[in-house]
N, C-alpha and C positions, 0 to 999 in steps of 0.2 A: 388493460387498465393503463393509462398515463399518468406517469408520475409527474407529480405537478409541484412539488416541495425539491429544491435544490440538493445533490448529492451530499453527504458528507463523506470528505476526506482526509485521514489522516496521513501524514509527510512523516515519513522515521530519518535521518541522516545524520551523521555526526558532524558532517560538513555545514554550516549556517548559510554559506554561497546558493549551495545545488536546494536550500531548505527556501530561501526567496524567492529563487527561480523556478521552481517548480511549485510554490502557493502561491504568483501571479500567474502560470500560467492557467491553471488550474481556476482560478476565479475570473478567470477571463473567459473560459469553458464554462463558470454558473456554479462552483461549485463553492460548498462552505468548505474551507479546510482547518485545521488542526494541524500542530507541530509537535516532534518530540526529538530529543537528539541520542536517545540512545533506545537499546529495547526496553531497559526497563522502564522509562516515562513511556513507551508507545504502551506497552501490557493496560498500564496506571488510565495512560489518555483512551484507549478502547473499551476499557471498564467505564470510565466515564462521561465519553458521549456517542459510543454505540456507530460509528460510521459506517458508512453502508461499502466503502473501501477502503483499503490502508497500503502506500505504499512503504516498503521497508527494505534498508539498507542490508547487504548481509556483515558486511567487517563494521563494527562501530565497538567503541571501548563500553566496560561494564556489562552490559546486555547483549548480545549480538545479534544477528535476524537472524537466523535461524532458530534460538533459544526465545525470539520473542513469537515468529510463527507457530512454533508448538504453545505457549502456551496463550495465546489468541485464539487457537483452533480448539482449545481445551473448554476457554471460555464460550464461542463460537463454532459450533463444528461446519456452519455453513459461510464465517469469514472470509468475505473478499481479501485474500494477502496476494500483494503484485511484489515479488523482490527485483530490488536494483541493483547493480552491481558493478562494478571497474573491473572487476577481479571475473569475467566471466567462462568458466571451465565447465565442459559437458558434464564432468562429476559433481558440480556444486548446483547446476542444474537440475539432474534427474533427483538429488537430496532435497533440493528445495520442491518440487513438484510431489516427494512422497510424502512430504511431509504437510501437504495440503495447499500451497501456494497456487493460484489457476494462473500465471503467467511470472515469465522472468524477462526482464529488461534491461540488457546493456548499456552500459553507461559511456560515452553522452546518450542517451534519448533522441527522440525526436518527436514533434510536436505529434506528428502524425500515431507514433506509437502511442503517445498520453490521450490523442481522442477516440483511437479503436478502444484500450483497455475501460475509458469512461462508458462505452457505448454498451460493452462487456456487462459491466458495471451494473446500469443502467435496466436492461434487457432484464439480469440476473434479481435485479431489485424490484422491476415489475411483475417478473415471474410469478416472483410469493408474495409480491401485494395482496 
């Protein structure tokens, strides 16, 4: 089946810069996105529009990623969570992958990474159409 309705994405980051730059590039890729600047508006905004991925910071003030991909996955056990991160260490890695993430992204990015993960994405959202 082809998905023929635009991806929904949510953007987690405390940063408002890397939150621009990655919801044009992302809509430039086709997709609707969504913004939140910490974990607890991301929990809040995947309760209420349901996105079919989310990427999420892991260090942000108030909610962090980590504490917002546990409870996304609680809501969703089959939640697309992509984490990003500056801070990236093989420990904070394998933590975010048991705890349900299907991919982690060092920070900068690159365009190339944002259209494999959409493709990911994608695939994953067709699967269980």
């Amino acid at each position: 089946m082809i998905l023929t309705r635009k991806l929904k994405i949510l953007i987690t980051d405390d940063s408002l810069l890397l939150r621009r730059k990655l919801k044009q590039e992302l809509e430039s890729l086709g997709c609707e996105v969504f913004e939140a600047k910490n974990g607890k508006e991301a929990v809040m905004m995947y309760l209420a529009n349901q996105p079919d991925g989310t990427f999420l910071d892991i260090v942000m003030p108030e909610v962090g990623g980590l504490e917002a991909l546990k409870a996304i996955r609680k809501i969703n056990e089959k939640a697309q969570v992509i984490m990003l991160s500056s801070t990236g260490t093989s420990s904070k890695l394998v933590e975010t992958l048991k705890f349900g993430a299907i991919d982690f992204i060092q920070k900068p990015y690159t365009t190339q990474q944002i259209k494999k993960t959409l493709d990911d994405i994608r695939k994953k959202v067709e699967a269980d159409a």
